[in-house]
C-alpha positions, -999 to +999 in steps of 0.1 A: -926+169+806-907+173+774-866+171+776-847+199+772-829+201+739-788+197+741-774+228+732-742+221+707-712+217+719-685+248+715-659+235+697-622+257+706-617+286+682-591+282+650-567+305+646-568+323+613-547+309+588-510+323+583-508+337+546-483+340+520-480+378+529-478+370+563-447+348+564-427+374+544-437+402+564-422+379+595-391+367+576-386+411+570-391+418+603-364+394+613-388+366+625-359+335+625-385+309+634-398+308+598-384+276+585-369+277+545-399+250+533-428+277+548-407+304+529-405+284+499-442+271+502-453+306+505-436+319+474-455+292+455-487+295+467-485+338+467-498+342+433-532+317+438-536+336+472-526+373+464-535+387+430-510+410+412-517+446+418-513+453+383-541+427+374-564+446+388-579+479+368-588+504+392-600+543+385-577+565+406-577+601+404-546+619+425-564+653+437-536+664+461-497+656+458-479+651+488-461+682+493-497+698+492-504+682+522-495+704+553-474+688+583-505+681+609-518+668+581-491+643+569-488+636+604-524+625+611-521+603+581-487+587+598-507+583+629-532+565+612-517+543+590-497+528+618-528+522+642-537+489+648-499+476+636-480+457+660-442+472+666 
């Protein structure tokens, strides 16, 4: 009778890597464990990471302003854009 084959071994899951953007969105929320080398790491490695919005062409048309918008539906938008967010 023919052995069984191994299955392969789990190996513990990574956490996702911290980013550039992440470290100064903790050091503005007040996050004090962030050490002065990580912030000054992160500022040099932002630009290879995170492209310049402004480098980027994009074809945006604005088809409402905001004061078009009525206030169930500027608060739906709110609600929205904060889902998933921590506090």
């Amino acid at each position: 009778m023919p052995e069984k084959p191994t299955p392969p071994k789990r190996t513990p899951e990574k956490p996702a890597p911290i980013t550039p953007l992440d470290i100064f969105t903790r050091v503005m929320q007040g996050d004090e464990t962030i050490t002065d080398r990580q912030f000054d790491a992160a500022k040099v490695a932002a630009p290879y990471l995170h492209p310049k919005l402004a480098g980027l062409s994009m074809n945006a048309v604005v088809r409402r302003g905001v004061e078009e918008f009525s206030d169930d539906e500027l608060n739906t938008l709110a609600q929205a854009g904060t889902a998933g967010r921590p506090d």
